[in-house]
C-alpha positions as CSV (number, residue, x, y, z in Angstrom):
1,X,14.5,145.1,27.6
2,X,14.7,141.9,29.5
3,X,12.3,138.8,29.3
4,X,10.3,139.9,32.0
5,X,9.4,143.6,31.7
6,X,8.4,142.3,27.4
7,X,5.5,139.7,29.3
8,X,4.9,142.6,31.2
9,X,4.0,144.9,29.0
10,X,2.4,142.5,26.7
11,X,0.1,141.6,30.0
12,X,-0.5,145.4,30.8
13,X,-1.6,146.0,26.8
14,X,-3.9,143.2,26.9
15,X,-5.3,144.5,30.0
16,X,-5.4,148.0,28.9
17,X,-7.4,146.9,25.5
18,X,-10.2,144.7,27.2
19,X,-10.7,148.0,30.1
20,X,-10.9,150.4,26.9
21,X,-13.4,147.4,25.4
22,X,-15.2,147.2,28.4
23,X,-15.9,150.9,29.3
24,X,-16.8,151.3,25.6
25,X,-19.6,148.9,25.3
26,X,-20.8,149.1,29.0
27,X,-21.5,153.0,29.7
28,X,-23.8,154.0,32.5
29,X,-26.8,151.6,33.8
30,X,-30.2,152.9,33.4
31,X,-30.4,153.7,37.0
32,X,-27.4,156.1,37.0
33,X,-28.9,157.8,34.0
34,X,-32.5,158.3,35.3
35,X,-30.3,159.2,38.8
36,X,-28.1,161.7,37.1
37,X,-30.3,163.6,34.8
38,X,-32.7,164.7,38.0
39,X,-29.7,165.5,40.5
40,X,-29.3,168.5,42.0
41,X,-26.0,169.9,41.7
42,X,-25.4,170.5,45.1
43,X,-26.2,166.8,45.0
44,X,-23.1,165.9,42.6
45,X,-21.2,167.7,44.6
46,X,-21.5,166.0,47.2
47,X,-21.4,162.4,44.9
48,X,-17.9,163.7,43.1
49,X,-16.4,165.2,46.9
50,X,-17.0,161.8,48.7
51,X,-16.0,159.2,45.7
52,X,-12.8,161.4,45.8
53,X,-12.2,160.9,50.0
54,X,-12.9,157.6,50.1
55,X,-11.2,156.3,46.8
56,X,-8.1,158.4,47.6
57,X,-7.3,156.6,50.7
58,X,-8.9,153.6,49.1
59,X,-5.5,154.0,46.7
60,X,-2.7,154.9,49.6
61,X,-4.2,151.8,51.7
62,X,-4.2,148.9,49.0
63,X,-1.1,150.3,47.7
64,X,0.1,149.9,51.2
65,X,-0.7,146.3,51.1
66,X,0.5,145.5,48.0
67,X,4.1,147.0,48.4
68,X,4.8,144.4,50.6
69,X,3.9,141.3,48.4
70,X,6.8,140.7,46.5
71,X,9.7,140.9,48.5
72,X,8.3,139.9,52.0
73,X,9.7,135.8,51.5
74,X,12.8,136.9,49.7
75,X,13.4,139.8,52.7
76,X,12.7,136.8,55.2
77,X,14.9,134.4,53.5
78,X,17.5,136.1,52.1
79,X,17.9,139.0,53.4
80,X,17.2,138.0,57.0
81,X,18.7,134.7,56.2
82,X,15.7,132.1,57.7
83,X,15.4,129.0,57.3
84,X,12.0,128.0,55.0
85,X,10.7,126.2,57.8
86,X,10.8,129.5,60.0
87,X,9.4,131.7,57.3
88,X,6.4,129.2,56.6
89,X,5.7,129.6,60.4
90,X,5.4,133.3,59.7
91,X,3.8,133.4,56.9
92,X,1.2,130.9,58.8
93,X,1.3,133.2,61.8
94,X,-0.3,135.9,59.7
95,X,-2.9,133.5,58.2
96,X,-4.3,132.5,61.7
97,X,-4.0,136.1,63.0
98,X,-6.1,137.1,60.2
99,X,-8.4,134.1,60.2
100,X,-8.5,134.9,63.9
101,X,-9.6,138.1,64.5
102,X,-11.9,138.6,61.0
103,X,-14.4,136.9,63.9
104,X,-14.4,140.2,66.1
105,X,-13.0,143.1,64.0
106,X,-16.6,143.6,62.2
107,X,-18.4,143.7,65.7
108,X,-15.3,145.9,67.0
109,X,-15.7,148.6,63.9
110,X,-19.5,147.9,64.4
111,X,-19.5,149.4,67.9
112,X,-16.5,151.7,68.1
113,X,-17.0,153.4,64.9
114,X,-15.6,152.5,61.5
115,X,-13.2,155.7,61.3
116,X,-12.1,154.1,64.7
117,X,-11.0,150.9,63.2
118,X,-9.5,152.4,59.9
119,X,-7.1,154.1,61.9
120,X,-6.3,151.7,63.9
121,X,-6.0,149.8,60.9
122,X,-3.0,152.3,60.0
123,X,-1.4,151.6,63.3
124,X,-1.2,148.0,63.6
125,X,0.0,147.9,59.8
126,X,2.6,150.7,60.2
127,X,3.8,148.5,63.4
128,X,4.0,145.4,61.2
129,X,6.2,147.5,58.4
130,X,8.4,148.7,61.3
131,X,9.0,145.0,62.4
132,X,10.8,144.5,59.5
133,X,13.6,146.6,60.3
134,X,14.5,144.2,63.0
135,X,15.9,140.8,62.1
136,X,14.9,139.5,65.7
137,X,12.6,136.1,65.3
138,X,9.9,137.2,67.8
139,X,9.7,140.4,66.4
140,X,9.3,139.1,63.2
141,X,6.4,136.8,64.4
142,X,4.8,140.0,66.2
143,X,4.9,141.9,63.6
144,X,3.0,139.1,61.3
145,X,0.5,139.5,64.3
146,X,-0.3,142.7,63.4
147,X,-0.2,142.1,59.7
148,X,-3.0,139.2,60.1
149,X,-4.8,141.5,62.4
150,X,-4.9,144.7,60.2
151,X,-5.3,142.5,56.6
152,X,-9.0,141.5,58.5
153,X,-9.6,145.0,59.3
154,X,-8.7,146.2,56.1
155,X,-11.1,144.2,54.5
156,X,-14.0,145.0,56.9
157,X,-13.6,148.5,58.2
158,X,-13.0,150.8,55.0
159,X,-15.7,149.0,52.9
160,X,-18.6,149.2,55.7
161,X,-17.6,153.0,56.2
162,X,-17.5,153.7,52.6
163,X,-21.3,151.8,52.2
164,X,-22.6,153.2,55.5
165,X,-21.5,156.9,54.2
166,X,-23.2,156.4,50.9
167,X,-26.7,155.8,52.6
168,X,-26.2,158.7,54.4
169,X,-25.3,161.1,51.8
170,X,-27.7,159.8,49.7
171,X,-24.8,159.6,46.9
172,X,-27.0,157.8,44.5
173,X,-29.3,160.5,44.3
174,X,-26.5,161.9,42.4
175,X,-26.6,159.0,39.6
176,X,-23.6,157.3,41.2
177,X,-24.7,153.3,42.1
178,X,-23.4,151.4,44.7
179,X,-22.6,148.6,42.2
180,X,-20.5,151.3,40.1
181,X,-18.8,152.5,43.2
182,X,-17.6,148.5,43.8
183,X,-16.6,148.4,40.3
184,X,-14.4,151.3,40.7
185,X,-12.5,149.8,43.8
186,X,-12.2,146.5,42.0
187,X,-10.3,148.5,38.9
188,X,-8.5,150.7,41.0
189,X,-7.4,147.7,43.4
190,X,-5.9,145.6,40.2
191,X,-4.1,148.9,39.2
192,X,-2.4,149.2,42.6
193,X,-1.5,146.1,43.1
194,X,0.2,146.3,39.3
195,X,1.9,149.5,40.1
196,X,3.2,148.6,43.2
197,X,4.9,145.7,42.0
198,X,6.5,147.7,39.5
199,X,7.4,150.6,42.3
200,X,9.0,147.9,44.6
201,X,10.6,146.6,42.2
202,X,12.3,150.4,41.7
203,X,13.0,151.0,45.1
204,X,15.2,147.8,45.5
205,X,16.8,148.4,42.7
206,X,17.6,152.1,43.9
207,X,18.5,151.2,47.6
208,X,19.1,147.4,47.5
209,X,17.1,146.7,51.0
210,X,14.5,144.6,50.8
211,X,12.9,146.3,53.6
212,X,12.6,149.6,51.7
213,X,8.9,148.6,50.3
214,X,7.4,148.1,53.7
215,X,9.2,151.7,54.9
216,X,6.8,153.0,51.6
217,X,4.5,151.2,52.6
218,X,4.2,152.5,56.2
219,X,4.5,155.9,54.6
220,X,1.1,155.5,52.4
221,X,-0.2,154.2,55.9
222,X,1.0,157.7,57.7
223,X,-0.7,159.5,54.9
224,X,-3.5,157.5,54.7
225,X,-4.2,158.3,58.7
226,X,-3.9,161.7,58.1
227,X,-6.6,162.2,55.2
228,X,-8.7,159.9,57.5
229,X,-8.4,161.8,61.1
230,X,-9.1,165.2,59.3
231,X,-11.7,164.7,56.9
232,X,-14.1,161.3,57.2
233,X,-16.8,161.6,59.8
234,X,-17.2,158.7,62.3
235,X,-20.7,156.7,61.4
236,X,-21.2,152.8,63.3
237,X,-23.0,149.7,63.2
238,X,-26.8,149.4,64.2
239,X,-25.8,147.8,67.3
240,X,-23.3,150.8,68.9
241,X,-26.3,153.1,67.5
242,X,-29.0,151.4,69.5
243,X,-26.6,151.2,72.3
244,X,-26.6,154.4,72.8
245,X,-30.3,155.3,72.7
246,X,-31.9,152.4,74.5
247,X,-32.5,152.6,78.3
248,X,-30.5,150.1,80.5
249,X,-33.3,148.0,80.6
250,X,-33.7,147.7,77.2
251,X,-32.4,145.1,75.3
252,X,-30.7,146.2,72.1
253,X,-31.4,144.4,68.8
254,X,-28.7,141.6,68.0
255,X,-29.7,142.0,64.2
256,X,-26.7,143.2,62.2
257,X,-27.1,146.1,59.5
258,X,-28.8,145.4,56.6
259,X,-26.1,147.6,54.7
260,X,-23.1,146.0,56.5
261,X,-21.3,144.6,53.2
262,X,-18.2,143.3,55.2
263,X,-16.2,140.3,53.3
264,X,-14.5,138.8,56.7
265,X,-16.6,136.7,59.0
266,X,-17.8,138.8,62.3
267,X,-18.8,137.7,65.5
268,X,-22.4,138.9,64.9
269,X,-22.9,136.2,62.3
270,X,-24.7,133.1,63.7
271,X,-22.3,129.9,64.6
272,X,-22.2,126.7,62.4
273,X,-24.6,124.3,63.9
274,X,-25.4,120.5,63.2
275,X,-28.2,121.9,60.4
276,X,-25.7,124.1,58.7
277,X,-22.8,121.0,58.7
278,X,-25.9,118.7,58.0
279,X,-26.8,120.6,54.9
280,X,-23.1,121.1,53.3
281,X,-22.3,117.5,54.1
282,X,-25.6,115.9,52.1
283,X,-25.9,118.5,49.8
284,X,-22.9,117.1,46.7
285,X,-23.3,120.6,45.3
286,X,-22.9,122.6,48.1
287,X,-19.9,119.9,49.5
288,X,-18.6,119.8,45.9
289,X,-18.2,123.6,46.0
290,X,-16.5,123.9,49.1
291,X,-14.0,120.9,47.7
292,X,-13.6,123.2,45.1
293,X,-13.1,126.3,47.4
294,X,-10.4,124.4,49.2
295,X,-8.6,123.1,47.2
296,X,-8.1,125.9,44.6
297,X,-7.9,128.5,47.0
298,X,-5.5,126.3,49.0
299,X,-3.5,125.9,46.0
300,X,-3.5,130.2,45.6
301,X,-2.4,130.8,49.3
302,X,0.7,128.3,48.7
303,X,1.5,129.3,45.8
304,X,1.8,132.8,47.3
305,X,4.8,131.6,49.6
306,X,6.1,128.8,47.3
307,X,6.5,130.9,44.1
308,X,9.4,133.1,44.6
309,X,12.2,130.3,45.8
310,X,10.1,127.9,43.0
311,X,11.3,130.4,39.7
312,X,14.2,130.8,42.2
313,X,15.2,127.4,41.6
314,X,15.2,127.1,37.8
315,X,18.1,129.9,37.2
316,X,21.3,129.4,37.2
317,X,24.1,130.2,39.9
318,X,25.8,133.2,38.4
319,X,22.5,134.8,36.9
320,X,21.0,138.4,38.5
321,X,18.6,138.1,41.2
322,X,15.2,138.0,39.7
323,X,13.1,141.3,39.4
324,X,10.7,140.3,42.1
325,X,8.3,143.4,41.7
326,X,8.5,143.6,37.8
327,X,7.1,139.7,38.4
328,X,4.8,140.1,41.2
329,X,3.1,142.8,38.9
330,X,3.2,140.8,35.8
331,X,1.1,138.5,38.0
332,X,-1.3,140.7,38.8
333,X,-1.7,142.1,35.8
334,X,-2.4,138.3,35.0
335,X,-5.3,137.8,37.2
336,X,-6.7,141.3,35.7
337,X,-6.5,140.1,32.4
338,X,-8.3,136.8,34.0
339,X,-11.1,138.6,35.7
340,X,-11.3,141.1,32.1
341,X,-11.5,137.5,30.0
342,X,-14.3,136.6,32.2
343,X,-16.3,140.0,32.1
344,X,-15.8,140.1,28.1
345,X,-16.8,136.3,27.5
346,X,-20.3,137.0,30.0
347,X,-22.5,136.5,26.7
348,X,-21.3,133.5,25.8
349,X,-21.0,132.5,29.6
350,X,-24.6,132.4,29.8
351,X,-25.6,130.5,26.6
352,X,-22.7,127.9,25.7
353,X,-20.3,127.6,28.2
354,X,-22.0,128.0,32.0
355,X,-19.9,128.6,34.8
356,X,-20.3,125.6,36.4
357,X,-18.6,124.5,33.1
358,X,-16.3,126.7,32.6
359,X,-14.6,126.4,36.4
360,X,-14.0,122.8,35.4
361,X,-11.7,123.9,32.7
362,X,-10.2,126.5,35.2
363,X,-9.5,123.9,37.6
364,X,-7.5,121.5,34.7
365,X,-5.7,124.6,33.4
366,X,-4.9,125.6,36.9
367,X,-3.7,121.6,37.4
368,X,-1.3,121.8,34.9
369,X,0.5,125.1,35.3
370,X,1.3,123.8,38.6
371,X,2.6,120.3,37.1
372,X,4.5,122.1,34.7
373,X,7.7,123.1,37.2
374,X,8.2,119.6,38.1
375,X,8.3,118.6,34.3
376,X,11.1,121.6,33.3
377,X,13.8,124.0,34.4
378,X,13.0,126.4,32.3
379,X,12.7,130.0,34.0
380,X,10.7,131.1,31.4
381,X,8.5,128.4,30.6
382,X,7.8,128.3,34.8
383,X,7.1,132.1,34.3
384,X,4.2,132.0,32.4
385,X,2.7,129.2,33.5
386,X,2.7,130.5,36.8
387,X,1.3,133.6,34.6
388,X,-1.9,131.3,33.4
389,X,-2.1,130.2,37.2
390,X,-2.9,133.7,37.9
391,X,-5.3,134.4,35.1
392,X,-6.9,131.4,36.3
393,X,-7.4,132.8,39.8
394,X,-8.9,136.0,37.8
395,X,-11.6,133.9,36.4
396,X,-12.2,131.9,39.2
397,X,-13.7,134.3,41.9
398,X,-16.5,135.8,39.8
399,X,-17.3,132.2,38.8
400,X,-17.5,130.7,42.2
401,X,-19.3,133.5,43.4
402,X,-22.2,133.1,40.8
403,X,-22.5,129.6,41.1
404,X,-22.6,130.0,45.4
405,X,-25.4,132.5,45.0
406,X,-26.9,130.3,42.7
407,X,-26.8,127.0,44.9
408,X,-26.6,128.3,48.5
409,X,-30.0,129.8,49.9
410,X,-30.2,133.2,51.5
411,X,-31.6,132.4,54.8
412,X,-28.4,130.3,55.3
413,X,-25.5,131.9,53.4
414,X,-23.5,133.4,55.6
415,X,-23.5,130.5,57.9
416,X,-22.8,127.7,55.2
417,X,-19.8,130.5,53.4
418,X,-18.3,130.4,57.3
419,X,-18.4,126.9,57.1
420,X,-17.1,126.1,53.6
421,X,-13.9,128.0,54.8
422,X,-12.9,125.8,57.8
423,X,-11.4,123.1,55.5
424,X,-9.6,125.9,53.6
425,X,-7.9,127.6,57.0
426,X,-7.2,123.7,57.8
427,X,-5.7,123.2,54.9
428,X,-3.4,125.7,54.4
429,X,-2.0,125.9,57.8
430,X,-1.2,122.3,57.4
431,X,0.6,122.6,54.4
432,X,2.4,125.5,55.8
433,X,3.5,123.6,59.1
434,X,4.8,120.8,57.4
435,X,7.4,123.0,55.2
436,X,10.2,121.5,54.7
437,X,13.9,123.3,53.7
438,X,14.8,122.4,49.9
439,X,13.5,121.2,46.5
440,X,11.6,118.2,47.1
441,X,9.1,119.1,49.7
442,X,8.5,122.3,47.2
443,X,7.6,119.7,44.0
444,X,5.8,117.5,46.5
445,X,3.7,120.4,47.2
446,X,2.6,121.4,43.7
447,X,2.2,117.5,42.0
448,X,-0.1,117.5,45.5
449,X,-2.4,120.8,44.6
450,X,-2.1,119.6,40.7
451,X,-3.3,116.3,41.4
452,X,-5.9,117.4,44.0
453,X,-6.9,120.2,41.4
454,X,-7.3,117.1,38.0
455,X,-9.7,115.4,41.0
456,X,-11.8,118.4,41.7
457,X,-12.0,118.8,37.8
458,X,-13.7,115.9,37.7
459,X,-15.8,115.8,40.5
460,X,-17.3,119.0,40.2
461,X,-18.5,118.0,36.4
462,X,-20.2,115.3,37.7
463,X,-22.1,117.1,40.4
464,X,-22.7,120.4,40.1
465,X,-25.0,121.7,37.1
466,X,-26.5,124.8,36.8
């Protein structure tokens, strides 16, 4: 057993204790009891037949996704021989097709149906697998079109339809909560990712092509379509609904769904006026957060494309290739074990150690992992502290998010969130264009997100207090 599948099991183990922990100690709310002990059984058949639809294609399509993440800059450079420069430009082709099109997808799934948009979802993302098979530049660029494109409708379209559905089948009658139906996806979503890493890993071991995870991937898709076209029912947005039973000289109401949950900015939401940027800009916690936001998340979506030719760098010229999947899912079992520290510390979270607290030590932590490849060449010392970068990441998000529904006011959320992330999307496309080919631009890049990461550290301390 090599060095990386011992971390990796050690991650998966501490994973797999703090779930057993957690499941142990947390049980059913009081809700889901009161819920379950009146329900019909007809009722929790109904509960157990829908959680099983929607969280089996829920699997196949975040498997899908995840497939592709270890191997897609090592297929682009290596394989396919590009240049860095060209395969930043793709990876930043996908970013803006994404950050593009998350402002009409909702509205398009809203109106057209949600089924609609999951299969077309399937489509676009089995046409951005297929790309791959091609080592044709523009292809390669159209088929990141599609990715950015179907990664917005992935994250918009399946969750609506599964919330919409659960309304309508009154599922919680049955003692199942919508909270404990989100906890589900967030388990079964860090299991994916971990497995696919592993299974990628497998199948370019077995076939050595680096295109062979996104031909699984485009399989999952295929089956994923099927499941969807023969057993979900179509359901859509208030808008389409009112749509179709107003008169023509009616106006139909521009308010969105109350139970429209979806995570990507729509074109429904209300623009960013001089208020909104007024507000963020002279409010230091709100500004300080979306520093924060920024610069950390920044730091995450670079260190997505910089990692692999990064641990690439520190081996030497007649050692194997490295196990990209075993690492990728050593990673995300990283940020699991981040997000599980989190959940398990909550109690003393919310006596001694605050979030707002708490992410200032995420944000030096973070700081130095990524200071850490510029001070050795050691492939496993870079390993693990990209490792702690990850668990950092896993703590972050639930952080952030408690402290932005803590600060941000509800009459003005969604517009202030939609602003906070213009300086991200700014950011990272930047960075992206300004790749260079070789070493230096690569360390510039990390003492950069260190150094900006040590300064948010310190500003956030001083302004934002719970």
């Amino acid at each position: 057993m090599d060095f990386y599948d011992s971390a990796f099991l050690v991650l998966i183990s501490a994973c797999g204790i703090l779930t057993w922990q957690r499941y142990r100690m947390k049980g059913d709310s009081a809700e889901d009891k009161k819920n379950a002990d009146v329900a019909t059984p007809l009722a929790k058949a109904e509960a157990s037949r829908f959680t099983k639809l929607f969280l089996t294609v829920y699997c196949l399509v975040m498997a899908s996704d995840w497939l592709q993440g270890p191997y897609i800059y090592s297929l682009y450079h290596d394989q396919f021989g590009l240049d860095e420069k060209t395969v930043a430009l793709l990876f930043t082709t996908g970013f803006l097709s994404g950050g593009i099109s998350g402002y009409f997808v909702g509205s398009f799934a809203d109106k057209y149906g949600r089924k609609s948009a999951c299969l077309v979802f399937c489509l676009t993302y089995m046409l951005s697998c297929f790309s791959t098979l091609s080592p044709v530049t523009p292809v390669l660029f159209l088929g990141r079109v599609f990715g950015g494109l179907s990664t917005s409708l992935m994250y918009s379209a399946f969750e609506s339809w599964m919330v919409t559905e659960y309304h309508k089948r009154k599922i919680h009658q049955a003692g199942t909560s919508l909270s404990t139906m989100f906890g589900i996806m967030t388990t079964l979503n860090s299991v994916m990712a971990i497995l696919s890493g592993v299974f990628s890993e497998w199948l370019v071991q077995v076939t050595d092509d680096r295109r062979m995870p996104f031909m699984a991937s485009a399989a999952l898709l295929c089956v994923s379509a099927y499941v969807i076209t023969l057993y979900w029912t179509e359901n859509y947005g208030d808008s389409a609904t009112q749509q179709k039973t107003t008169t023509p000289t009616q106006t139909p109401s521009s308010q969105p769904s109350s139970r429209s949950s979806s995570p990507t900015p729509v074109s429904r939401a209300p623009a960013a006026n001089p208020s909104i940027l007024n507000l963020v800009l002279t409010n230091s916690r709100i500004f300080t957060l979306g520093l924060a936001s920024c610069f950390f998340e920044g730091s995450m979506y670079l260190f997505v494309f910089f990692w692999t030719p990064a641990l690439k760098s520190t081996q030497s010229p007649a050692a194997p290739s490295l196990p990209l999947g075993m690492i990728f899912a050593s990673f995300m079992a990283s940020v699991m074990l981040g997000s599980l520290l989190f959940t398990h510390l909550s109690p003393l979270l919310a006596t001694k150690l605050p979030p707002s607290r708490l992410l200032t030590i995420i944000f030096s932590t973070a700081s130095i992992t990524l200071l850490i490849p510029l001070l050795t060449k050691s492939e496993p010392l870079t390993f693990l502290a990209f490792c702690v970068f990850e668990g950092m990441v896993g703590m972050y998000f639930p952080s952030i998010g408690y402290l932005k529904g803590k600060v941000v006011e509800d009459g003005v959320r969604a517009r202030v969130y939609g602003v906070l992330r213009i300086p991200l999307n700014i950011f990272v496309v930047v960075s992206l264009a300004l790749v260079k080919e070789g070493e230096a631009y690569r360390r510039g890049v990390f003492l950069a997100c260190g150094g900006l990461l040590v300064a948010v550290s310190g500003i956030f301390h001083r302004f934002v207090k719970e």
